[in-house]
C-alpha positions as CSV (number, residue, x, y, z in Angstrom):
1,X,13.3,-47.2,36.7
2,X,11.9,-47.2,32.9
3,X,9.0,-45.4,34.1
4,X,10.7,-42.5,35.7
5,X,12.9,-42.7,32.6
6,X,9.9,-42.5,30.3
7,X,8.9,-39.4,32.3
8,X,12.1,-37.6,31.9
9,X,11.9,-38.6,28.3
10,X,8.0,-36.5,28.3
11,X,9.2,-34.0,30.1
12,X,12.2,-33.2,27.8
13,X,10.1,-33.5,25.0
14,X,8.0,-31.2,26.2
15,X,10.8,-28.4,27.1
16,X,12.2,-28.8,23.3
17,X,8.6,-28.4,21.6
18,X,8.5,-24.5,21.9
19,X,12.0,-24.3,20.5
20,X,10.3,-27.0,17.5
21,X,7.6,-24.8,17.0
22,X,9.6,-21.9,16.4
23,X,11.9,-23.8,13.7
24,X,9.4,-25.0,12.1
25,X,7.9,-21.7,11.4
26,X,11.0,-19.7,10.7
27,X,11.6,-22.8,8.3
28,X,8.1,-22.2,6.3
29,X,8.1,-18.4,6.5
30,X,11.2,-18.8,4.5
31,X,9.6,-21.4,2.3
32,X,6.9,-19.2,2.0
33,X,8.5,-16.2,1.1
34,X,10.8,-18.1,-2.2
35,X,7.4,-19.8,-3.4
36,X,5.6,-16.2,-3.3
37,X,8.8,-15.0,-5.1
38,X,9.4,-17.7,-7.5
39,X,5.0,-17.2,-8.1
40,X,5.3,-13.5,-8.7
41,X,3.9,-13.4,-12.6
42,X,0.9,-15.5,-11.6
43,X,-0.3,-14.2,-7.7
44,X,0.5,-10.5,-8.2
45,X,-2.1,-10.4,-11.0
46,X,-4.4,-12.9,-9.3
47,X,-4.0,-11.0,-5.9
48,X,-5.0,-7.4,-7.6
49,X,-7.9,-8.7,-9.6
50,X,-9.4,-9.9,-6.2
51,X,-8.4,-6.5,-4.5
52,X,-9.8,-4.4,-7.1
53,X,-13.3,-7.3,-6.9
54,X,-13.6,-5.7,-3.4
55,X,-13.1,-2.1,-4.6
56,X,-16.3,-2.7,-7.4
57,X,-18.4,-4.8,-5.1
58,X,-20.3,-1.6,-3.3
59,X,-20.6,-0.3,-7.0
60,X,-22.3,-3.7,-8.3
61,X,-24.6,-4.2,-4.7
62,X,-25.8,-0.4,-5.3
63,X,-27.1,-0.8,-8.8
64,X,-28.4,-4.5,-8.0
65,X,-30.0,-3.4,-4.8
66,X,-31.1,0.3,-5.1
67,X,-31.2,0.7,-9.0
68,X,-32.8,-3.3,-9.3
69,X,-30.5,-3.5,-12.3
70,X,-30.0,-7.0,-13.3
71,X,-26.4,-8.9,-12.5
72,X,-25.2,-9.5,-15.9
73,X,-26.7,-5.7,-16.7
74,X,-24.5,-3.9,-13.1
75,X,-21.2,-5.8,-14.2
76,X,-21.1,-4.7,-17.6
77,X,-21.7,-1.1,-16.4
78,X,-19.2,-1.4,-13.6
79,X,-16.5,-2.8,-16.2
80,X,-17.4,0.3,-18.4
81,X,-16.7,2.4,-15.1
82,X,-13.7,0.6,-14.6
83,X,-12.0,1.1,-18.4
84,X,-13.3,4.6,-18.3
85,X,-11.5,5.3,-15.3
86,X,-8.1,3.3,-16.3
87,X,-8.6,5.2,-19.7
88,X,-9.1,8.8,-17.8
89,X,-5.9,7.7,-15.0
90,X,-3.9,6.5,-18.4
91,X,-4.3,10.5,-20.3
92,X,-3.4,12.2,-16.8
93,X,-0.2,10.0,-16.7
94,X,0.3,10.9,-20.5
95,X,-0.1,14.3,-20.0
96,X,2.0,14.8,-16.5
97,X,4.4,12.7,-18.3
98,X,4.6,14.9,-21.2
99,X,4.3,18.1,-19.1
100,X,7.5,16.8,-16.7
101,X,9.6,16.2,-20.0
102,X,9.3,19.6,-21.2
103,X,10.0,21.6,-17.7
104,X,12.8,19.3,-16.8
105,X,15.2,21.4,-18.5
106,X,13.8,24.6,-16.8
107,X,14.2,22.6,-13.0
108,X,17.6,20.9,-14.4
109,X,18.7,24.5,-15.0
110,X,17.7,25.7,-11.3
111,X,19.3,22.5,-9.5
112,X,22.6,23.3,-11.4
113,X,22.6,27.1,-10.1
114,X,21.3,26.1,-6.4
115,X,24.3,23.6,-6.4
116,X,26.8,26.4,-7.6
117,X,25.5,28.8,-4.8
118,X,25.6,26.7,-2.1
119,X,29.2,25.8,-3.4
120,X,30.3,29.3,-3.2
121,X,28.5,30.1,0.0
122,X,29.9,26.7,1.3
123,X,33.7,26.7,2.5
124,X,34.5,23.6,0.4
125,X,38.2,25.0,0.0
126,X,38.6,24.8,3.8
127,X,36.9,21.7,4.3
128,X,39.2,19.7,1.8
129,X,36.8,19.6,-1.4
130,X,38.0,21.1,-4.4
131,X,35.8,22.0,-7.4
132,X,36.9,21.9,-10.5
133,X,35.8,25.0,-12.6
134,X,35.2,23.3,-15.8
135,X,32.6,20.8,-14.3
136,X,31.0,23.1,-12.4
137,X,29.5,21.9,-8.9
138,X,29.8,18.6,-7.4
139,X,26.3,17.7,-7.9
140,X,25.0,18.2,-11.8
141,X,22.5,16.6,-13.3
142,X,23.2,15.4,-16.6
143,X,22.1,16.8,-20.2
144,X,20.0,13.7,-21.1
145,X,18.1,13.4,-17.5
146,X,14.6,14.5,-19.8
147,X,15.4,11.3,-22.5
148,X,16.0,8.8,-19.7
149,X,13.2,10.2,-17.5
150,X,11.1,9.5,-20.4
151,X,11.9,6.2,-21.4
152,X,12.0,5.1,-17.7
153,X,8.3,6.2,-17.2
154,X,7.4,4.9,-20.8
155,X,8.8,1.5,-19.8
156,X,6.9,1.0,-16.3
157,X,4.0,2.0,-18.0
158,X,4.3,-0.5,-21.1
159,X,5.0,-3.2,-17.7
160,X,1.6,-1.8,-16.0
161,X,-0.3,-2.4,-19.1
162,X,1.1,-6.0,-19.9
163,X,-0.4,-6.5,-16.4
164,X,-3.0,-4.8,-16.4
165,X,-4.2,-6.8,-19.1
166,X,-4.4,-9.8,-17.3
167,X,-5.7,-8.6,-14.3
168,X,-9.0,-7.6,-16.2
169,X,-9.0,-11.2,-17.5
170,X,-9.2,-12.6,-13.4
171,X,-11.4,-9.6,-12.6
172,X,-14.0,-11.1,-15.3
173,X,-13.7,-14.8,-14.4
174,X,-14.1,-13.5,-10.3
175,X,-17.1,-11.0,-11.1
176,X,-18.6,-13.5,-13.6
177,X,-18.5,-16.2,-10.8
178,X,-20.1,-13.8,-8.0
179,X,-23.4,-15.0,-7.0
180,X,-25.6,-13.7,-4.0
181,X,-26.1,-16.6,-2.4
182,X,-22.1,-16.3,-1.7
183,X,-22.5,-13.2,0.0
184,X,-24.8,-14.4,2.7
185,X,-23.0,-17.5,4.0
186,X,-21.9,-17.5,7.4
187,X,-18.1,-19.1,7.0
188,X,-14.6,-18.3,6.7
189,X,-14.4,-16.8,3.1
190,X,-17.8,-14.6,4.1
191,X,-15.6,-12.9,7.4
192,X,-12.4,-12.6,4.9
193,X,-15.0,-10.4,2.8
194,X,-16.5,-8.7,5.1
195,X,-13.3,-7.4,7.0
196,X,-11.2,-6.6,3.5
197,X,-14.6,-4.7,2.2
198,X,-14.7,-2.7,5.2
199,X,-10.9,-1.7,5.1
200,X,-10.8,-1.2,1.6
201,X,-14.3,1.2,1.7
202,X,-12.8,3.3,4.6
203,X,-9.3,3.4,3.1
204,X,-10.6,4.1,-0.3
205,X,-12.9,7.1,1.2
206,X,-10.0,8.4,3.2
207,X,-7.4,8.1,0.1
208,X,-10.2,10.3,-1.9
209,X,-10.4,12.8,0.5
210,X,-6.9,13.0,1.0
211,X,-5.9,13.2,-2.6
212,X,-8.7,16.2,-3.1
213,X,-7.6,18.3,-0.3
214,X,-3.9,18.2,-1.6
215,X,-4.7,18.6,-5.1
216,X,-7.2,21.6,-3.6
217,X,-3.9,23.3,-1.8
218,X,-1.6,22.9,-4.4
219,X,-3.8,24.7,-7.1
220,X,-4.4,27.3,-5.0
221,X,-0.4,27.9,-4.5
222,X,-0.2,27.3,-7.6
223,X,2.2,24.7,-7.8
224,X,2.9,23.0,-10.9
225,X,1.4,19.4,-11.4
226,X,-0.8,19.4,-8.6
227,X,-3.1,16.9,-10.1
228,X,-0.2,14.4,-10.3
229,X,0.9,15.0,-6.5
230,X,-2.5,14.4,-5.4
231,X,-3.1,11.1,-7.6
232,X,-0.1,10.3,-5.7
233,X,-1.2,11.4,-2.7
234,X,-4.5,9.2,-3.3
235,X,-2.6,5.8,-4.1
236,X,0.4,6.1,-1.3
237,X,-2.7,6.5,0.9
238,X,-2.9,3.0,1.0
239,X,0.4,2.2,1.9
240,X,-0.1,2.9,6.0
241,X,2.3,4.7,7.9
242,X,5.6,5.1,4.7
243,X,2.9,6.1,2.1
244,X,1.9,9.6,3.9
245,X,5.9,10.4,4.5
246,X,6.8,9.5,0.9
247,X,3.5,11.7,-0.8
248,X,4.4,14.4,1.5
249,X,8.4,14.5,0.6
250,X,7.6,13.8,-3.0
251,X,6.6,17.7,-4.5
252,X,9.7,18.9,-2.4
253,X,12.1,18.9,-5.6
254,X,9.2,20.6,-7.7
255,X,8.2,23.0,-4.9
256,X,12.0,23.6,-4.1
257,X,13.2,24.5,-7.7
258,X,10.0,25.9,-9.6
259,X,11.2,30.0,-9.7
260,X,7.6,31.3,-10.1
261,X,6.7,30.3,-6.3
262,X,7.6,32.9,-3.4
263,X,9.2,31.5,-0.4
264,X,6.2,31.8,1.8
265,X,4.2,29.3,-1.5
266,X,6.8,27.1,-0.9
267,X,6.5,27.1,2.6
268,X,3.0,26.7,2.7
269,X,2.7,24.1,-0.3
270,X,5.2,21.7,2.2
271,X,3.5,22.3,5.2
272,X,-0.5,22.3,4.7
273,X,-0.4,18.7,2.8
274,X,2.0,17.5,6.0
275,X,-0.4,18.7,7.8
276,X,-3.5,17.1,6.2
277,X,-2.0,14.1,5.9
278,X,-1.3,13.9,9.4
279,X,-4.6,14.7,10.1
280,X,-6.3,12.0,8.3
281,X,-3.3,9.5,8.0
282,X,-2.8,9.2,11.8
283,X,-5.8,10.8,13.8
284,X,-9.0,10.5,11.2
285,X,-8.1,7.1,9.8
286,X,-7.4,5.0,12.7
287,X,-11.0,5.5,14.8
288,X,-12.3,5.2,11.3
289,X,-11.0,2.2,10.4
290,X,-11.7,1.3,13.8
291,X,-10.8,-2.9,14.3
292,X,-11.9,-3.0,10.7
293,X,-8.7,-5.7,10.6
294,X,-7.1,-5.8,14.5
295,X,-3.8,-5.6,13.4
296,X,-1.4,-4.7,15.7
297,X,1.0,-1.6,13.8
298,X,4.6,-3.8,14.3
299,X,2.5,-6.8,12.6
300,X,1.3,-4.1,9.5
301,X,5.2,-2.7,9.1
302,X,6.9,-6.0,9.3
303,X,4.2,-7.5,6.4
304,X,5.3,-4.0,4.6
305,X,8.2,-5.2,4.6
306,X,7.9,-8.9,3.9
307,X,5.6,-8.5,1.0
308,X,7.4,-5.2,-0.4
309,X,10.5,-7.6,-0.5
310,X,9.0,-10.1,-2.7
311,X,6.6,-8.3,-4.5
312,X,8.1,-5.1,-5.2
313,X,5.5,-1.9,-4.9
314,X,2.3,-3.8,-5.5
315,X,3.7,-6.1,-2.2
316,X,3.5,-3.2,0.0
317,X,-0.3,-2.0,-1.4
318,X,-1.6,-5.4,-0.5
319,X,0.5,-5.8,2.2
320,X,-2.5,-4.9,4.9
321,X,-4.7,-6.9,3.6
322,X,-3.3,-10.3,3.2
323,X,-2.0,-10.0,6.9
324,X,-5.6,-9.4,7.7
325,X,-6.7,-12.4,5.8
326,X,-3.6,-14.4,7.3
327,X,-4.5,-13.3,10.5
328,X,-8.6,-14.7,9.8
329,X,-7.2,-17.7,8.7
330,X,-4.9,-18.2,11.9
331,X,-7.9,-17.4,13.9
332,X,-10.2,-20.5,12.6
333,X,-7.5,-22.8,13.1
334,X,-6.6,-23.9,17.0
335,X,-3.4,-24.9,16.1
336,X,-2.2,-21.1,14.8
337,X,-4.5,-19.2,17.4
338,X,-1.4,-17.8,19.6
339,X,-0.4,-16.3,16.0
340,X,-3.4,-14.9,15.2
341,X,-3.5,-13.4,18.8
342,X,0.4,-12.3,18.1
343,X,-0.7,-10.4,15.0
344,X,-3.6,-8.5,16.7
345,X,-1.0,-7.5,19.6
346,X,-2.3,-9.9,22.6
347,X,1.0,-10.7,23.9
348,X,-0.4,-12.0,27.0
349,X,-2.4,-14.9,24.9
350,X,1.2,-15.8,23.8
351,X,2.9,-16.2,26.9
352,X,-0.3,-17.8,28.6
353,X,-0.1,-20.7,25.9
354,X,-2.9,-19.1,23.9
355,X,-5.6,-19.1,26.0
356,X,-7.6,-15.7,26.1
357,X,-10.5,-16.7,28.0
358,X,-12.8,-16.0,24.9
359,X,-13.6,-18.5,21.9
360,X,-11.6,-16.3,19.0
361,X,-14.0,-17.9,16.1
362,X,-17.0,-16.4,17.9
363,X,-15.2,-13.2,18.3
364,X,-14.1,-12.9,15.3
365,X,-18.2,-13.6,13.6
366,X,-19.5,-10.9,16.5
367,X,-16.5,-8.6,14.8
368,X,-17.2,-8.8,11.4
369,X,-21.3,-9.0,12.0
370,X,-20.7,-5.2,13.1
């Protein structure tokens, strides 16, 4: 009798160590997401330096291994790169910023007389809606919109270079501590490197190309700050599948209101960087990127998501990446396998108990020795 007792005790046990499972990880996903919150200041910074490490890696290899520059000798000159590229981004924000400032009144002045003809080709009367004719239409955008634009911009950029500042100071402890004898171990920080090089090389190429074919268009039409949109164009890149809707919607307002362009510009200037972006965003890019970081797309939005919670826009830049190195990590651990199979898209390993029939740690080496 105790022993058919201690059986049903097993077995029960058994049945209620799914439903454990789950608890326990909805418990430290919350956990996790507070501590990540409550960590911002420190791992935002921390987390860029070590993303922008990856972006000057192939710069430092190429001068160490093709130009037989010495370490010490390639860093410094990629660190000069680096400022003079911050420095060149940091006049083209200046300028854009000062160029926006002094047409806003010009495009506050066309917004208020498209809002008074669609008001008078509009029925409002009939449909309720009265204007009053001393305010003008309902929509109006006020006479200081230039001062707070300004200050607005001014303060995110006085934010960016508060941080900016110390991510340079982890980007020269991380390049400083870079050795080459760290690049050819065979272990778990060597396949994190390998995979997040990869994507970030591919995505980098792909946000270049993209930001020089819109920039490319939009001269041509000649619509005003086309060098901005395309910088845009070039960061939101990186941000997959929002990131192309939001560069593409972005020079509507401009496009819209600027009274120099002809309706067939301003049909053209909204439709050939749609189109480019859907070329490369969703047909190019994905056999590029190939299973650079065998993510399945529900587990890339929902991380979007998570991280751009916590971590505002920077959270949804390194969004991809940290799922891919979660998803590593996952992989080299048998407990979290079923997760790391869940985040590539293998439901079947899930409901299976995690078995794929394949050893995921080889896999994964034979994946990132492509």
């Amino acid at each position: 009798m105790k022993k058919n007792q201690g059986m049903k005790e097993t077995d029960e046990a058994r049945a209620d160590r799914p439903v454990q499972t789950f608890c326990l990880l909805v418990l430290t996903l919350i956990a996790s997401g507070f501590a990540l919150y409550a960590l911002k200041p420190v791992l935002v910074p921390f987390v860029l330096a070590v993303f922008f490490t990856y972006c000057l890696s192939p710069v430092i290899d190429f001068q160490t291994r093709l130009l037989r520059f010495p370490p010490t000798v390639a860093l410094a000159v990629t660190g000069l790169l680096g400022m003079a590229g911050l420095v060149a981004i940091a006049f083209l924000v200046a300028a854009a910023v000062g160029a926006m400032s002094d047409s806003l009144p010009v495009y506050q002045a066309q917004f208020n007389r498209l809002t008074e003809d669609l008001a008078q080709l509009v029925p409002l009367d009939r449909l309720g809606i009265r204007v009053d004719p001393q305010t003008g239409p309902i929509i109006r955008v006020p006479e200081n919109a230039s001062v707070r634009f300004v200050s607005a911009v001014l303060a995110e950029t006085t934010a960016l270079i508060s941080n900016g500042a110390i991510v340079l100071i982890f980007m020269m402890f991380i390049l400083l501590g870079r050795t080459s004898a760290s690049k050819n171990q065979d272990g778990l920080l060597a396949e994190i490197e390998n995979r997040v090089k990869r994507y970030i090389s591919r995505t980098v190429l792909m946000s270049v190309l993209t930001g020089v074919l819109i920039v490319a268009v939009l001269a041509i039409l000649r619509v005003p700050f086309a060098s901005v949109f395309g910088f845009l164009a070039f960061l939101l890149n990186f941000i997959p599948n929002i990131g192309s809707v939001v560069a593409t919607i972005l020079p509507l307002p401009v496009v819209l209101l600027s009274p120099e362009l002809s309706p067939t510009a301003k049909v053209l200037a909204l439709a050939i960087p749609a189109a480019i972006q859907v070329l490369l965003g969703s047909i190019i890019q994905p056999k590029l990127q190939g299973s650079a970081l065998n993510l399945h797309p529900v587990a890339v939005l929902m991380s979007l998501i998570f991280f751009g919670m916590i971590w505002g826009m920077v959270g949804a830049f390194l969004a991809t990446p940290i799922a891919a190195v979660i998803r590593i990590i996952f992989e080299r651990i048998p407990a979290t396998q079923p997760l790391a199979e869940l985040l590539a898209g293998h439901l079947d390993a899930v409901s299976v108990g995690g078995k794929t029939g394949k050893p995921p740690v080889g896999g994964a080496r034979a994946e990132s020795g492509r």
